[in-house]
C-alpha positions as CSV (number, residue, x, y, z in Angstrom):
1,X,-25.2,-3.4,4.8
2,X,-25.5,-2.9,1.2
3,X,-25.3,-6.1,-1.6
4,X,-21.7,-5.3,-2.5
5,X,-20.3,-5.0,1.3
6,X,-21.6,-8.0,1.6
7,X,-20.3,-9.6,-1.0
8,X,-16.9,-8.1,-0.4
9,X,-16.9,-8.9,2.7
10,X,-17.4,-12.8,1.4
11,X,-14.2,-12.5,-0.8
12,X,-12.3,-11.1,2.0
13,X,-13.0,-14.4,3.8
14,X,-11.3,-16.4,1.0
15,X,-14.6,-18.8,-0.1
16,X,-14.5,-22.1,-1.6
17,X,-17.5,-21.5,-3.4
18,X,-17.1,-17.8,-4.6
19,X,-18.8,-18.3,-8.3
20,X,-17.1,-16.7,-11.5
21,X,-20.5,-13.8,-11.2
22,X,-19.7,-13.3,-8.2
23,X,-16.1,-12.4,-8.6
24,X,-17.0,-10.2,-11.7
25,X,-19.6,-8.3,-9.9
26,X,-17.1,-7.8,-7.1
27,X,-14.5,-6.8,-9.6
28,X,-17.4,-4.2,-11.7
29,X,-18.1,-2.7,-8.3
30,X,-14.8,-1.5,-7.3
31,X,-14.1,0.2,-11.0
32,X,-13.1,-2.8,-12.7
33,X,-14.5,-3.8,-16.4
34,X,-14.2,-7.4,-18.1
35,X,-12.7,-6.9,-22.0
36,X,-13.8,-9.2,-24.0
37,X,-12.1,-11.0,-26.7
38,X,-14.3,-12.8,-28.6
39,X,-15.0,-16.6,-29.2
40,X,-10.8,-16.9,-29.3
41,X,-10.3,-15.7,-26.3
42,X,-10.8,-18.5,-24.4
43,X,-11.3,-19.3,-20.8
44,X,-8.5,-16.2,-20.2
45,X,-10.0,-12.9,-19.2
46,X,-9.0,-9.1,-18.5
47,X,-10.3,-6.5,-16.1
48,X,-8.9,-3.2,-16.8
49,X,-9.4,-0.1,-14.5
50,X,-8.4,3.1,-15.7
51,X,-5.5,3.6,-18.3
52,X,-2.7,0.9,-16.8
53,X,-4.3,-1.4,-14.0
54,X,-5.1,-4.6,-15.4
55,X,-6.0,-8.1,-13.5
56,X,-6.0,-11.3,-15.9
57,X,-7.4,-14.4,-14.5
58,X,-8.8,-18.1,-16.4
59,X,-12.7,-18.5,-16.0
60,X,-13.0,-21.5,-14.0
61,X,-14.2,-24.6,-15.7
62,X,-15.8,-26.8,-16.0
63,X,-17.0,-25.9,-12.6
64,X,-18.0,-22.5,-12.1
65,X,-16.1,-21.9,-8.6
66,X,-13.0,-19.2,-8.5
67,X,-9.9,-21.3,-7.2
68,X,-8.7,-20.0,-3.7
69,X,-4.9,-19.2,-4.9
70,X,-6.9,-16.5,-7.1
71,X,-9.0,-15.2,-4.3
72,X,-5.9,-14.3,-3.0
73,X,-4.2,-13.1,-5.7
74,X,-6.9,-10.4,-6.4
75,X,-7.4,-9.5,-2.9
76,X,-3.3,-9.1,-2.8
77,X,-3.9,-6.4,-6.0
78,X,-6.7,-5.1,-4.7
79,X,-5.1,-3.8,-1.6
80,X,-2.2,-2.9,-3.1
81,X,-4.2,-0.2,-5.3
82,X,-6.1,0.6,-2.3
83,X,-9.2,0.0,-3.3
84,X,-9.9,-2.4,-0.2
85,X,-8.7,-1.6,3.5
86,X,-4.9,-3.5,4.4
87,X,-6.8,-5.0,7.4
């Protein structure tokens, strides 16, 4: 089992401790990309993927730990743009 199943298989379980890499990595690894904003940005974020899919989501702070309501959010999106299986 490759790095990324596993890890997708970890957000699938809905983590208490999935870190903000973690989600981003998961994110880059099914098509998404972060935009960044510069310093004004603040703790909001975008993931675009391809001309009009779009995921925004507040960096966690000051801990580093993705909030479960969001886990479930993105996996919601996810499987709704079939990029994970509607187990």
């Amino acid at each position: 089992m490759s790095r990324n199943s596993k890890l997708l298989e970890r957000f699938l379980s809905v983590p208490k401790d999935l870190t903000w890499e973690e989600l981003v990595k998961l994110l880059s690894s099914v098509g998404y990309r972060e935009l960044t904003k510069g310093k004004t940005a603040g703790s909001r974020r975008k993931f675009v993927s391809g001309e009009n899919d779009m995921i925004l989501l507040h960096k966690p702070h000051p801990a580093n730990i993705v909030k479960s309501y969001a886990i479930k959010q993105i996996i919601e999106h996810l499987k709704t743009k079939q990029l994970i299986n509607n187990d």
